[in-house]
N, C-alpha and C positions, 0 to 999 in steps of 0.2 A: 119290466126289465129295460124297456129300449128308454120310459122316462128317467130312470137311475142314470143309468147308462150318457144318458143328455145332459143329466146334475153334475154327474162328477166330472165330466167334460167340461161343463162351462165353468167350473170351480177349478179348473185345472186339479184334478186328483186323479193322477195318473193309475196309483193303483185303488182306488175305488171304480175305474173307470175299468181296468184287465179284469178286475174280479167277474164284472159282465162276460165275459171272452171264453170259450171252451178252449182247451190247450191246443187245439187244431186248427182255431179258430184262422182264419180268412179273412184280411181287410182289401178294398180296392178303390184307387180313387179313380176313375175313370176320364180319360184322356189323354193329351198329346203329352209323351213325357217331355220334348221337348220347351213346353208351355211349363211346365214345374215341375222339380226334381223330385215328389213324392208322389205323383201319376203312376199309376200301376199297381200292380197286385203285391199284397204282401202275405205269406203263408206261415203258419204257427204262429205261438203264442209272443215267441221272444220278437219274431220280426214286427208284426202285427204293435207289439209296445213299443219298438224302437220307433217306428216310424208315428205313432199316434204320441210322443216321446217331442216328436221333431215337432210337431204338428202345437201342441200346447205350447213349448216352449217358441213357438214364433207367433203365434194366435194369442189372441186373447178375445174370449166369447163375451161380446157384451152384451146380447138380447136375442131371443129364440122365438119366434112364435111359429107355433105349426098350424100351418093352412090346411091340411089333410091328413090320417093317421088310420089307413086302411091292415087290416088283420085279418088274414086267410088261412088256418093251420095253422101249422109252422112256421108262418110267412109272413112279415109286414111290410107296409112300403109308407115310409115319412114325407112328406112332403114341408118343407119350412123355410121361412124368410130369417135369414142371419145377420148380424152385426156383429164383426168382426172388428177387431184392433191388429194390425203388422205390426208387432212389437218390435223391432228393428227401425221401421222407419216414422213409427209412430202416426200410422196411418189408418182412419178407420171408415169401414165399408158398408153396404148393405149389399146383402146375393138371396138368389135362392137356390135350396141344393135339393136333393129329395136321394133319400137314404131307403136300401133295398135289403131286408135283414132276413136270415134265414135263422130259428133255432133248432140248437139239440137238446134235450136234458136240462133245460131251464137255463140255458146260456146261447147266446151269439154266437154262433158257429160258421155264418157268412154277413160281411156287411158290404154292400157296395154302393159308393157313395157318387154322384152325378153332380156336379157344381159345375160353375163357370173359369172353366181352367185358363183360358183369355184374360177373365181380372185377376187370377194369382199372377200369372204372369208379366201384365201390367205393374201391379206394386209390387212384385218381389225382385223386379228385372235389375234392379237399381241397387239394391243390396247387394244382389247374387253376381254382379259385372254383366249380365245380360242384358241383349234389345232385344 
């Protein structure tokens, strides 16, 4: 599930990416909403797209590798080195984030995701009219 889930993210397929998603589903990015305007929880299916929606359409995934990929129950926890492109400013990054997933019913029913909200901030500040 969570490597699907990664595929159709990096491929930007939005909806091969919700089909991952229970209708209740929970997304979170964790930190200052101040630092970037998609920090924060997002609840059900339709907010949870809108915002992963927002997220493709300014990203572009260009290399994944996962450092750690622990699974507990119903529970995993990702750990991964990203390369990213800010399609906007055509800027592209290396981070690492480490992704906290909970399932229901053989879908994603909680994600929450821990990146360096410092460097979205850095390169999106310039897009967005932000310092």
């Amino acid at each position: 599930m969570v490597t699907q889930a990664y595929d159709a993210r990096g491929k930007g397929h939005i909806n091969s990416l919700m089909d991952a998603f229970a209708p209740d589903a929970s997304f979170e990015l964790v930190g200052d909403k101040e630092a970037f305007h998609l920090t924060g929880a997002f609840e059900g299916h339709a907010n949870v797209r809108q915002a992963l929606e927002e997220f493709i359409k300014a990203f572009e995934f260009i290399d994944r590798k996962i450092t750690s990929f622990l699974v507990d129950g119903d529970r995993a926890a990702v750990h991964s080195t990203i390369t990213v492109r800010f399609i906007p400013r055509d800027l592209t990054v290396t981070t690492k984030v480490v992704d906290l997933f909970r399932f229901e019913n053989g879908k994603i029913a909680e994600l929450v995701e821990f990146g360096d909200t410092a460097l979205l901030k850095q390169i999106t500040s310039a897009q967005l009219g932000r310092q």
